[in-house]
Every structure is written in C-alpha cells, then in structure tokens.
SERO-4910 file (N, C-alpha, C, O; in steps of 0.05 Angstrom, whole numbers):
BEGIN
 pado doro    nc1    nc2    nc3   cac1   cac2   cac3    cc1    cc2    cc3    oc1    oc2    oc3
  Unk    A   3921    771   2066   3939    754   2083   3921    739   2103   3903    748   2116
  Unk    A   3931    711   2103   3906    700   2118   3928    689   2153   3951    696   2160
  Unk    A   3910    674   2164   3933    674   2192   3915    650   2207   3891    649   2201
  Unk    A   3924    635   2221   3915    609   2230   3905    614   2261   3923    618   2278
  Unk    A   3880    615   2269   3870    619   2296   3843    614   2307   3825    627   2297
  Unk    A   3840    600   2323   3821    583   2331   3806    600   2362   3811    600   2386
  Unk    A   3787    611   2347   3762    630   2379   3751    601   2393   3738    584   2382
  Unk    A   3763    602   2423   3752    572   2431   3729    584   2445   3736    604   2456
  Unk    A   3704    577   2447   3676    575   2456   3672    550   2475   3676    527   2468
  Unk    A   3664    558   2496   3660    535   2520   3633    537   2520   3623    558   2529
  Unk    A   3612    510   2507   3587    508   2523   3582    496   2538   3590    473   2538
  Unk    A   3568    506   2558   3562    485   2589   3529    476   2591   3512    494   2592
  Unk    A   3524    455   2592   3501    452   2597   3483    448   2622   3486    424   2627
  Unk    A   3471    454   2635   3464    460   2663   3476    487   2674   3471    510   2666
  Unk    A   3494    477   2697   3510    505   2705   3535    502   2702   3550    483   2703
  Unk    A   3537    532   2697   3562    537   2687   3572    567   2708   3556    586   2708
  Unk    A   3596    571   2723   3602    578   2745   3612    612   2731   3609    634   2741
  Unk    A   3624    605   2705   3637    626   2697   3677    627   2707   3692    610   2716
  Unk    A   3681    650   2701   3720    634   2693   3723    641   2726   3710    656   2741
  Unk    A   3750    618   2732   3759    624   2756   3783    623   2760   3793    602   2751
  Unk    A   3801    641   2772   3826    652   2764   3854    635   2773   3862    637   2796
  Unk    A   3866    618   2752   3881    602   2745   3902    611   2730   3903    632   2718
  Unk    A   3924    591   2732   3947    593   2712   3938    616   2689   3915    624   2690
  Unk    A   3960    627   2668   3953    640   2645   3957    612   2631   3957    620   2607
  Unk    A   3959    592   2630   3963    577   2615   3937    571   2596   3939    571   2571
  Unk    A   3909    565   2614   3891    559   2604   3867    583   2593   3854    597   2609
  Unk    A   3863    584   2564   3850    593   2545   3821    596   2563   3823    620   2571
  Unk    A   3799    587   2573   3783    585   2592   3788    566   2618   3807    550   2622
  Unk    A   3764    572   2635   3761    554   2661   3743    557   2670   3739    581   2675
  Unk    A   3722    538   2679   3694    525   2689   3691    517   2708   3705    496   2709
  Unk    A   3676    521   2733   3670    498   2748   3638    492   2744   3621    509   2744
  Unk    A   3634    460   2741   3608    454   2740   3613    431   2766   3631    422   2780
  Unk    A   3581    425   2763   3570    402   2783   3573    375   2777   3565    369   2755
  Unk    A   3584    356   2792   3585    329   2784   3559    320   2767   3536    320   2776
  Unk    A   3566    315   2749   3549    290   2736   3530    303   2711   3515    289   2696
  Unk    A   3533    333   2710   3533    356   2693   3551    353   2672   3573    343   2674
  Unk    A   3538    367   2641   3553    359   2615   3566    379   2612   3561    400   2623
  Unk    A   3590    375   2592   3593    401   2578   3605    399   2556   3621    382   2551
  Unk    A   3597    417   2541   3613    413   2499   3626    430   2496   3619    453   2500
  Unk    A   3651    422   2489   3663    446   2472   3668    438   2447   3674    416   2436
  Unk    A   3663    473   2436   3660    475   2410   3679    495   2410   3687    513   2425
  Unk    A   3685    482   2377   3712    498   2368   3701    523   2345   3682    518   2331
  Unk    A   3714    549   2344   3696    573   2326   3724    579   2314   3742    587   2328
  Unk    A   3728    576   2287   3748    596   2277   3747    622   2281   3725    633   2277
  Unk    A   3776    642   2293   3780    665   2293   3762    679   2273   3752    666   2255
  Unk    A   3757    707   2275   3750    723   2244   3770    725   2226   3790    735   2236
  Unk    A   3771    721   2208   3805    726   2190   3823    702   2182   3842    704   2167
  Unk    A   3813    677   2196   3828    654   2198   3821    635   2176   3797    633   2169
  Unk    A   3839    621   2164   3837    608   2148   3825    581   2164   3833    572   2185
  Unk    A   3808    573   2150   3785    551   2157   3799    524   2166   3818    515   2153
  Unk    A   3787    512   2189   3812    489   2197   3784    467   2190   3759    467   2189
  Unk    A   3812    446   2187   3794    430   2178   3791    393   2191   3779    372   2184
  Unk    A   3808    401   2213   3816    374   2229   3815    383   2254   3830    402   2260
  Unk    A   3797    371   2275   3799    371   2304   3805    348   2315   3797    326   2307
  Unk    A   3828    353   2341   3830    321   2361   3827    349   2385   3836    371   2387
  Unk    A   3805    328   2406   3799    332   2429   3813    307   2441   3819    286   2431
  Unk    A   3820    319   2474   3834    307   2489   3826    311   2513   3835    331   2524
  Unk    A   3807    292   2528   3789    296   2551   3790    273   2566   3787    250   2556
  Unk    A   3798    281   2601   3805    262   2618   3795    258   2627   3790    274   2645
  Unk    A   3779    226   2627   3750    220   2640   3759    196   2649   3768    181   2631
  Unk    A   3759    186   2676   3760    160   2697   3787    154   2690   3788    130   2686
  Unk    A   3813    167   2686   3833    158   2692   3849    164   2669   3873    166   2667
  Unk    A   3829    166   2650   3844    157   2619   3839    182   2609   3821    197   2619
  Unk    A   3863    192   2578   3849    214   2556   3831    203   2532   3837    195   2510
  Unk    A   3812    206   2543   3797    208   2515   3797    220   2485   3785    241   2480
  Unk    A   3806    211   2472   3811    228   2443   3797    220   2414   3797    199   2401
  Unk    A   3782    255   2408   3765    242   2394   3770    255   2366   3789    271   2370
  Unk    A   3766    256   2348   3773    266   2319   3750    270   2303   3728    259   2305
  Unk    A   3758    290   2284   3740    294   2261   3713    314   2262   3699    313   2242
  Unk    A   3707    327   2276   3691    344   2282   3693    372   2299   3705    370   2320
  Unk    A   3685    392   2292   3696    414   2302   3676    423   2333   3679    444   2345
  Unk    A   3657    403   2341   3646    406   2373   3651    374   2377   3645    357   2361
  Unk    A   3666    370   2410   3658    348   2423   3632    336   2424   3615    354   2423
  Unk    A   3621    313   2427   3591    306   2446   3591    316   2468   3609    331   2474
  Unk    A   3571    311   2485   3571    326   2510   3587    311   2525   3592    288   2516
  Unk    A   3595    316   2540   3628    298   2568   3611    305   2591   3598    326   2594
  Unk    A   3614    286   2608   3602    284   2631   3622    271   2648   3625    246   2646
  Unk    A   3637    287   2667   3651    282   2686   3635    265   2725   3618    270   2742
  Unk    A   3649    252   2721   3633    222   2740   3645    235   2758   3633    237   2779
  Unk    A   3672    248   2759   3691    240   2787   3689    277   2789   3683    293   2771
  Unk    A   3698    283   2822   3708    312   2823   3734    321   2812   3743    304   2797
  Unk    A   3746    338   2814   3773    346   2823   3784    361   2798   3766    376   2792
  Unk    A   3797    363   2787   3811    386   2761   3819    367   2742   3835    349   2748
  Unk    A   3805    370   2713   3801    357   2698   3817    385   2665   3811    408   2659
  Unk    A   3836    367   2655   3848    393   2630   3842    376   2602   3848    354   2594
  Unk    A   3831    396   2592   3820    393   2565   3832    411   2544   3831    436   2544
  Unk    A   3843    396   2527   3856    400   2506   3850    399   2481   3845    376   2476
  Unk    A   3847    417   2457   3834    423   2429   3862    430   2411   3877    450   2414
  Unk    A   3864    407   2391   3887    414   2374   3862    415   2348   3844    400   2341
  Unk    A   3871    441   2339   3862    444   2310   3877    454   2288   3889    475   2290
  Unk    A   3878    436   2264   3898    432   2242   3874    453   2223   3849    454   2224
  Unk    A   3888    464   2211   3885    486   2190   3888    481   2161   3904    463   2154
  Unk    A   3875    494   2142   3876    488   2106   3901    492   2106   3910    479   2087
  Unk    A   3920    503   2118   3953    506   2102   3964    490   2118   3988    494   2119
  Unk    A   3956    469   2134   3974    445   2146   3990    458   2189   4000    447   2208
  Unk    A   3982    483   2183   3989    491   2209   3964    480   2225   3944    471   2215
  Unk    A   3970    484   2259   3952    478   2278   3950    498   2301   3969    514   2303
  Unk    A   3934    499   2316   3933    514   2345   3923    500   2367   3904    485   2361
  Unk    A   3931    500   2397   3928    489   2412   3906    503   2427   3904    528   2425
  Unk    A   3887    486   2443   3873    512   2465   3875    492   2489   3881    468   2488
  Unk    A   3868    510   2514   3868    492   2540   3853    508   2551   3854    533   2550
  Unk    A   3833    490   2564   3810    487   2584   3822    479   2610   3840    462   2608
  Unk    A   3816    488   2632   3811    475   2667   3779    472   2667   3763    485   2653
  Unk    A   3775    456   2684   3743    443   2681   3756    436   2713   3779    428   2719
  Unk    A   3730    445   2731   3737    439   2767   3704    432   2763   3686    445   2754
  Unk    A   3708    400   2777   3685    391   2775   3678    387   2814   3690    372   2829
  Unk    A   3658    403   2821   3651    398   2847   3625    380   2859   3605    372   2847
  Unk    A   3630    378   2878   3598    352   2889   3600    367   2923   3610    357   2943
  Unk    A   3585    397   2920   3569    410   2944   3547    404   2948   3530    420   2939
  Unk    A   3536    375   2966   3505    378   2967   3506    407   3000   3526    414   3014
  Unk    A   3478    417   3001   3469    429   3024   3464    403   3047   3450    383   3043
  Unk    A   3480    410   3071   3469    387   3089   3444    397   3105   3424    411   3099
  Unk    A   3451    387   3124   3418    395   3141   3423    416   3156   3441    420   3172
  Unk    A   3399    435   3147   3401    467   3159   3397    461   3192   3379    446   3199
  Unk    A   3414    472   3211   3400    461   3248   3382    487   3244   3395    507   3249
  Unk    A   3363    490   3238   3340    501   3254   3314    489   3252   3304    475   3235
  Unk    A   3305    498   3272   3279    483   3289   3259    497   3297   3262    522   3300
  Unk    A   3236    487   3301   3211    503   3316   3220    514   3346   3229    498   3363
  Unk    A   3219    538   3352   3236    551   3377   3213    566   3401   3194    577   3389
  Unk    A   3211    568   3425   3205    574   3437   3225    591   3458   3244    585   3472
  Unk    A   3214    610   3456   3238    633   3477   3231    650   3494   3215    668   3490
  Unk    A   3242    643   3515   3237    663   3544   3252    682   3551   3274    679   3561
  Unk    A   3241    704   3548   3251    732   3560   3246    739   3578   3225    732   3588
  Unk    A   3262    756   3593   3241    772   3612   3251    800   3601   3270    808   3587
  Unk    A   3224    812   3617   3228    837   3596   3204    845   3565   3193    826   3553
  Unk    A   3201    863   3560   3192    863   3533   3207    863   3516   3195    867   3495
  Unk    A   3249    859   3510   3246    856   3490   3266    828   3488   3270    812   3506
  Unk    A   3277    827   3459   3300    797   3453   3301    800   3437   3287    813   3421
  Unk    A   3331    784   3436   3347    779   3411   3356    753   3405   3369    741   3422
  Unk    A   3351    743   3385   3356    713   3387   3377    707   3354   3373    724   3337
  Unk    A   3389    693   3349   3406    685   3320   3406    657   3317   3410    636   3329
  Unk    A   3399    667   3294   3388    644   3279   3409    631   3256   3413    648   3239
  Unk    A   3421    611   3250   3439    596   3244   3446    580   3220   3466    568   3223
  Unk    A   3437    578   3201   3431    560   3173   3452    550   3167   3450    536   3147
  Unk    A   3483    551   3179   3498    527   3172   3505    526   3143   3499    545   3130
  Unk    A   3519    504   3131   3527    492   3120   3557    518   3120   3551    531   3099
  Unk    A   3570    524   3125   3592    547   3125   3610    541   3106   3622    519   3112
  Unk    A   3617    549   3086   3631    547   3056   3634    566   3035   3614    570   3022
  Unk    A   3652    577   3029   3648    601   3009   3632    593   2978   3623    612   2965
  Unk    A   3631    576   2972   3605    562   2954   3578    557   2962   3562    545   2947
  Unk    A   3570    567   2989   3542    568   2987   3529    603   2995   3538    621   3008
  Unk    A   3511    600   2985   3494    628   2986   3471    619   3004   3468    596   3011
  Unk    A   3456    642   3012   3442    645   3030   3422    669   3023   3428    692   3016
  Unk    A   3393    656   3028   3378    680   3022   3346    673   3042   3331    654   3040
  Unk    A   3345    700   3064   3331    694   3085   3293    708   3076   3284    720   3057
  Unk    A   3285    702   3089   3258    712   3087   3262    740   3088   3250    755   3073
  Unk    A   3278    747   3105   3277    780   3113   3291    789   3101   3298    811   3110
  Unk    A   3303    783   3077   3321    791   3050   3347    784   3050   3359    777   3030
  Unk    A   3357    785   3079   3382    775   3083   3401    766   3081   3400    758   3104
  Unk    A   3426    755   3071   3438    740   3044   3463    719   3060   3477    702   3048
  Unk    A   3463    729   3098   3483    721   3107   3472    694   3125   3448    688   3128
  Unk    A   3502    677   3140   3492    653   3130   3472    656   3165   3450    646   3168
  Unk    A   3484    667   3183   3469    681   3210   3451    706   3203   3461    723   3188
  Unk    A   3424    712   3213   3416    738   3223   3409    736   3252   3415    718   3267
  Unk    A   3394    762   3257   3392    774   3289   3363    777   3291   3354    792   3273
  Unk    A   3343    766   3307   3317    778   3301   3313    783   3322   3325    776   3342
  Unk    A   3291    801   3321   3279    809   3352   3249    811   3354   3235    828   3365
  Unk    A   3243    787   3337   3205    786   3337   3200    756   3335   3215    741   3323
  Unk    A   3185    752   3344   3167    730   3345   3162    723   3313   3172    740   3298
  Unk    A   3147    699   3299   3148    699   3273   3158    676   3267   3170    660   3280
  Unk    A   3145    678   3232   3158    648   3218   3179    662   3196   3175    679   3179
  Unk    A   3202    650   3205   3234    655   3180   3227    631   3175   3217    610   3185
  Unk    A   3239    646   3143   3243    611   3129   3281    625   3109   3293    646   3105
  Unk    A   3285    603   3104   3320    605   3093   3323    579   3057   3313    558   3050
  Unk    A   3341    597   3047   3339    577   3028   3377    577   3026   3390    598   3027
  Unk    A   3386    558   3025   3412    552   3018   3416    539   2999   3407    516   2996
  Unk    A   3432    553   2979   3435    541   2961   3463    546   2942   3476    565   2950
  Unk    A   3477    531   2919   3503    530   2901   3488    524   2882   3464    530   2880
  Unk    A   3507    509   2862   3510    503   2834   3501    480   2841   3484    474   2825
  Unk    A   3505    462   2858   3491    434   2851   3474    429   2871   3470    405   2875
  Unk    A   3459    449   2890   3441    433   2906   3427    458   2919   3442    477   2925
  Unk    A   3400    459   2924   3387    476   2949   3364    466   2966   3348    448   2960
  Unk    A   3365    475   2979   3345    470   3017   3343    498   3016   3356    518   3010
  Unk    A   3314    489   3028   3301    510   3043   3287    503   3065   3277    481   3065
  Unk    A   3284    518   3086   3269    503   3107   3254    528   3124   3265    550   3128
  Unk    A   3231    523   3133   3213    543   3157   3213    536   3180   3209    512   3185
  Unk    A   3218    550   3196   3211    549   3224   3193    578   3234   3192    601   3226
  Unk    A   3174    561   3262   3170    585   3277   3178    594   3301   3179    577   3319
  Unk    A   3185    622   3306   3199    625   3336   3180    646   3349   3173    668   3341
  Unk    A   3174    629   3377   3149    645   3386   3169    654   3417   3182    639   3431
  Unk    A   3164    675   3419   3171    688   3441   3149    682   3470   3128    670   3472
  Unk    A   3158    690   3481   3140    690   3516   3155    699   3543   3177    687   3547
  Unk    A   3146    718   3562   3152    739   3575   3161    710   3600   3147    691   3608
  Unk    A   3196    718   3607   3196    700   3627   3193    717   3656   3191    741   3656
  Unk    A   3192    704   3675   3184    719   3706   3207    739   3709   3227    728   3697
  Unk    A   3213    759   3717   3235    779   3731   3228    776   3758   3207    781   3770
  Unk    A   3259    764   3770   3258    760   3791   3282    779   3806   3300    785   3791
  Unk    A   3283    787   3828   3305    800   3841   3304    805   3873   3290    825   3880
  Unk    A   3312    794   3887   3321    781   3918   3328    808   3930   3319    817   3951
  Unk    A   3348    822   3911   3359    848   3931   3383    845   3922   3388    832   3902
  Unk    A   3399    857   3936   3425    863   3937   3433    848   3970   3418    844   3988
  Unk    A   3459    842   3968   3469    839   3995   3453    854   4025   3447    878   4026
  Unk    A   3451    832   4046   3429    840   4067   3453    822   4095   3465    801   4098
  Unk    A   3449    848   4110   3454    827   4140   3428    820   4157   3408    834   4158
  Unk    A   3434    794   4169   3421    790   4185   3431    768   4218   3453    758   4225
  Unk    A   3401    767   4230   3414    754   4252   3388    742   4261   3367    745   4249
  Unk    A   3392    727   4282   3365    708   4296   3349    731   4309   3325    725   4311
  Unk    A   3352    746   4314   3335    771   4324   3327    790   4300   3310    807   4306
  Unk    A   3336    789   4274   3336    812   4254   3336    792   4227   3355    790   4210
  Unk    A   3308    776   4227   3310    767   4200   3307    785   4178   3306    809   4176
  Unk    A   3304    764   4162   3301    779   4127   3288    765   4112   3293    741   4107
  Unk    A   3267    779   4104   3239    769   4091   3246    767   4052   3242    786   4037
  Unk    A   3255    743   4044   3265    743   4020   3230    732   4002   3217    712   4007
  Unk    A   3221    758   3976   3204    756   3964   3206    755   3936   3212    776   3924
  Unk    A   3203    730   3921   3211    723   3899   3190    741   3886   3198    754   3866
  Unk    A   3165    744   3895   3141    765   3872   3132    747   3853   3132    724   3860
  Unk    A   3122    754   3827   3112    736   3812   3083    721   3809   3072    708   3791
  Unk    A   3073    729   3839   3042    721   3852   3032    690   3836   3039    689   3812
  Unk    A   3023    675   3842   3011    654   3824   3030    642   3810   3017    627   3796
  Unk    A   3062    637   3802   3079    624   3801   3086    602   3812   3082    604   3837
  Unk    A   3094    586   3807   3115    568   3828   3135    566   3832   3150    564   3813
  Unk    A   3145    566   3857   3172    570   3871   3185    546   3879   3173    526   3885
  Unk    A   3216    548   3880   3234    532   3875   3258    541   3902   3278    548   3890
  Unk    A   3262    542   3927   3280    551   3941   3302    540   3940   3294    518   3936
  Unk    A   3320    539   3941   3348    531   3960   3342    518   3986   3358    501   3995
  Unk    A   3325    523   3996   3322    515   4023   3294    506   4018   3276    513   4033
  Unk    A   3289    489   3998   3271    475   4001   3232    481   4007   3213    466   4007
  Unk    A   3235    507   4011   3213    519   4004   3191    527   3985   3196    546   3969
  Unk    A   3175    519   3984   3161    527   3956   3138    554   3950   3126    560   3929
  Unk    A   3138    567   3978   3121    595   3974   3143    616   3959   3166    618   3950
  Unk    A   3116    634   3962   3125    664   3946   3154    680   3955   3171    691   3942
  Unk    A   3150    674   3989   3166    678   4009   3183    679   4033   3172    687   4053
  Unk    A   3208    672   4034   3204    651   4057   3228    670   4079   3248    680   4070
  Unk    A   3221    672   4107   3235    690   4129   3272    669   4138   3278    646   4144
  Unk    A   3291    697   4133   3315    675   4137   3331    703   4164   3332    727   4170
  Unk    A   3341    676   4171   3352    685   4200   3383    689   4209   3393    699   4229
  Unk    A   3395    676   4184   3421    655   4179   3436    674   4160   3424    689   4145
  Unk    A   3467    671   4162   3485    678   4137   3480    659   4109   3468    637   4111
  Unk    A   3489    668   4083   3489    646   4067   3481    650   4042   3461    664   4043
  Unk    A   3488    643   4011   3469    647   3995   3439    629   3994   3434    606   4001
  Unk    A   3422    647   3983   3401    637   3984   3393    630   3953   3409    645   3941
  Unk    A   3381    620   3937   3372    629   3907   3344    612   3901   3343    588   3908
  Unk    A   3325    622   3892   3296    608   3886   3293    614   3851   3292    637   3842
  Unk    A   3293    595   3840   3277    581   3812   3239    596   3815   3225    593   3836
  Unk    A   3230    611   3791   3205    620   3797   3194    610   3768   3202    624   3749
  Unk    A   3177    592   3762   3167    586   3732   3129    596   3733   3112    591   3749
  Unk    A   3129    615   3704   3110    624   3708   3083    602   3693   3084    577   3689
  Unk    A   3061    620   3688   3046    599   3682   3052    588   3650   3037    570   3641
  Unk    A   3072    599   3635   3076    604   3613   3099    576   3609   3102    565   3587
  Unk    A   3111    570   3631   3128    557   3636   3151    570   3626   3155    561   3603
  Unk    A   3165    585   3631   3178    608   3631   3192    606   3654   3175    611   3672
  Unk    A   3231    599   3671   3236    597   3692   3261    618   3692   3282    621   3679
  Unk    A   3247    634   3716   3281    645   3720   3285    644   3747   3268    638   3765
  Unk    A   3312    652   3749   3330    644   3778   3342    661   3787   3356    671   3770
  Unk    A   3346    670   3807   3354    694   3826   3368    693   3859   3354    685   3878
  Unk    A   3389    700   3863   3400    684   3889   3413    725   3900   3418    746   3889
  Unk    A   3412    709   3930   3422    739   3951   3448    719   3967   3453    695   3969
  Unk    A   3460    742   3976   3479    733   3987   3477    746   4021   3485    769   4024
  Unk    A   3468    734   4042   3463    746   4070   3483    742   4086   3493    720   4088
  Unk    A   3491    762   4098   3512    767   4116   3509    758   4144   3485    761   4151
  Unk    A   3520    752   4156   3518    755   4193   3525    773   4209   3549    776   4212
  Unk    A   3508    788   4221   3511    813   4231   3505    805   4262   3501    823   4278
  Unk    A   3503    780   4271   3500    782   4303   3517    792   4315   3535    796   4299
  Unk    A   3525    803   4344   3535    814   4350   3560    785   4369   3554    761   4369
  Unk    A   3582    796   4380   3593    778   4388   3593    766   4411   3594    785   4427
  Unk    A   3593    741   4426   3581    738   4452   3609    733   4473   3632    724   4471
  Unk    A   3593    743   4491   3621    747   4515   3611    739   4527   3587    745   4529
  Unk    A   3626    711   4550   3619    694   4566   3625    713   4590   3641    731   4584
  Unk    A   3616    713   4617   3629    732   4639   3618    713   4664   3595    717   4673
  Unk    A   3636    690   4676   3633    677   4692   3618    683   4725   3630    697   4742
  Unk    A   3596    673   4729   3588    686   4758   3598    674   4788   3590    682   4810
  Unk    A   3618    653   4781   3615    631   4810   3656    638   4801   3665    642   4778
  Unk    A   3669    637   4825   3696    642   4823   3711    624   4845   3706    634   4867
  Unk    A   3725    607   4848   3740    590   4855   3758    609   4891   3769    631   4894
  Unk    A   3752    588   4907   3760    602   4932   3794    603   4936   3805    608   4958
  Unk    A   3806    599   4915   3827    596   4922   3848    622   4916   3872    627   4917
  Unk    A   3825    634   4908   3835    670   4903   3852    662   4880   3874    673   4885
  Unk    A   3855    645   4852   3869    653   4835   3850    664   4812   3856    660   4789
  Unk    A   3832    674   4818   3813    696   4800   3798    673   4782   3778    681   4772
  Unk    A   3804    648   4778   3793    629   4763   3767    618   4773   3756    600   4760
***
C-alpha cells in the first residue's frame, strides 16, 4: 500500500536561526539575515509514492513568485525584512498532492556603536568598582567579554585592557579599551565644630604637596576660621585626581549684654 507524503527539508545558506515558535500551521520556520539565500528542497516521505510535479510559491517585493517543474527552488534572496510564507504544492504519480508551509522572518540587526572608551578612574582608597556597558540592548544580540562573560554589562575591579565582541546572525563588533585606575586624595574636615572670634578652628585638608581649592578662596593646606558656616575645599593630587570635602561650623559665642553706665537725672531709671 503506497500513501502520498512529502518530508519538507529547509536549506539555508549562510545563517540559519533554527525553528521559532509559530502558528501549528507552518510545517517549518527560519529566521535569516537580509540579503541571505535560502532553498527549499522538496524530499519524498519514506513509503511515498514518488511525486512528480512541484509549484513553489514565494513572496518576494510585493508579488508571489511561482515556479514549476523541479523538486528544489533556486536560491531566494529576500531584499526586504518582515514575515515572508512560502508555500510547496506537490502533485504525486496517482494525481493526488500535498501542501507544505514555511514562515521565513527575515531580519536587518546591524551592531551599533559599542559606548566604550579609553577610561581613566579615580578612587580614593585602594579599592573600585567600575561597569562597563556594551550596549546595543536586544534579545538578538549576544555578548561575549574578555573575562568570559556573556552579559551585555560586567563589574570590574582592576585596572586593565577589556575588550567585548557583540554580535547576531547578521553582524559583529568588537572593540578594546583600557581602564587605568589612580588613587584619588582622601580628604576629611571633621565632623561638625563650634566656634567663635576668640576659639577658632584650624580646618586641614592634608594631602601635603596637593593643591587646594577653598570656599573661601584660599589655596593652602590650611586655613584658621573664626565664623559660623559651611566651609568645603577641592584637593587635586599630583595624579590629577580631585576630591572635595566640606564641615559645617557652628557659632558658639556667647551672648552680649549691653549694661548702660550714664543714667538720665530725671530718675526714670532710663
């Protein structure tokens, strides 16, 4: 007993994405890259009586293309993106036929431009953490970092050259950068301080051989304050490395009481 059935075989030439989960309608489904070929070829079932007539039906710039007489297409090269259905009628030695259907998702992902850059970074402290960024954000692109990494951010905490490659089915970048670390100044004023014109406060940025940046216009290591008020000084080291640090000073004078010495003769105590 023989029985009419057509094994449809999808070849892709370049890349080919593998099936992606669609209607039950369609027999296979592909996504390839714009401007990428692809053939299908028709395989009789095992057991099937031998067919002997193919029409392909393939929708390229608007129109169905239909072609006859051979059991593989030429190669088809889709110009445009978007969901493209391909259709295989095959007629059989006893006059019967079988249908197959293809989805074909034709995409155009280039990688754009990765933002990373040659980096320079100031800590203070011996240590840091810095993240690093490769962009293009899309569930069609992959990511694969120097440090094995696969995500589209990592975390580092060393000095060093990363390099990143991004890449899909139709396009990859890669790019190096180096990120060099350098120890910024630690600066710290104190904590809240009172003072008064008799009881200053000797504010010392530290840092020795730096240059200083006051609030008040000062440019030493240290400068004597007398006054309520915030204060804050900028300290950049020789590394050029700047950090900033501010106090907040209180007024603690005491309060002044006037006590008149000369008193009016007219005995009203004034």
């Amino acid at each position: 007993m023989y029985f009419c059935s057509v094994k449809y075989r999808l070849l892709l030439f370049l890349l080919f994405s593998g099936s992606v989960a669609y209607s039950q309608k369609y027999d296979d489904t592909a996504v390839i890259c714009k401007g990428n070929g692809v053939r299908f070829i028709n395989n009789d079932a095992v057991g099937s009586l031998p067919s002997v007539a193919w029409e392909w039906f393939i929708p390229i710039g608007g129109n169905i293309n239909k072609t006859q007489g051979s059991p593989s297409d030429d190669v088809v090269f889709f110009a445009d993106t978007g969901f493209f259905e391909v259709t295989e009628v095959a007629t059989f030695s006893n006059g019967d036929t079988a249908h197959r259907y293809v989805l074909v998702q034709v995409i155009f992902d280039k990688v754009q431009n990765i933002p990373l850059k040659d980096t320079t970074l100031c800590y203070p402290g011996k240590s840091f953490s810095y993240t690093l960024d490769a962009g293009n954000n899309g569930l069609r692109f992959r990511y694969l970092w120097s440090t094995g990494q696969k995500t589209q951010t990592i975390t580092i905490k060393d000095s060093g050259i990363y390099s990143v490659k991004v890449f899909n089915k139709c396009d990859t970048v890669t790019k190096t950068i180096r990120i060099k670390y350098l120890d910024a100044p630690v600066v710290d004023l104190g904590v809240t301080f009172f003072v008064c014109y008799d009881n200053p406060k000797l504010l010392d940025a530290g840092n020795a051989g730096s240059k200083y940046k006051w609030s008040t216009g000062d440019s030493s290591q240290t400068i004597l304050v007398n006054k309520s008020g915030i204060f804050s000084v900028t300290v950049t080291n020789s590394a050029g490395c700047a950090t900033t640090s501010s106090i907040s000073l209180k007024d603690s004078c005491p309060p002044t009481i006037f006590l008149p010495n000369v008193f009016r003769p007219d005995g009203d105590g004034i």
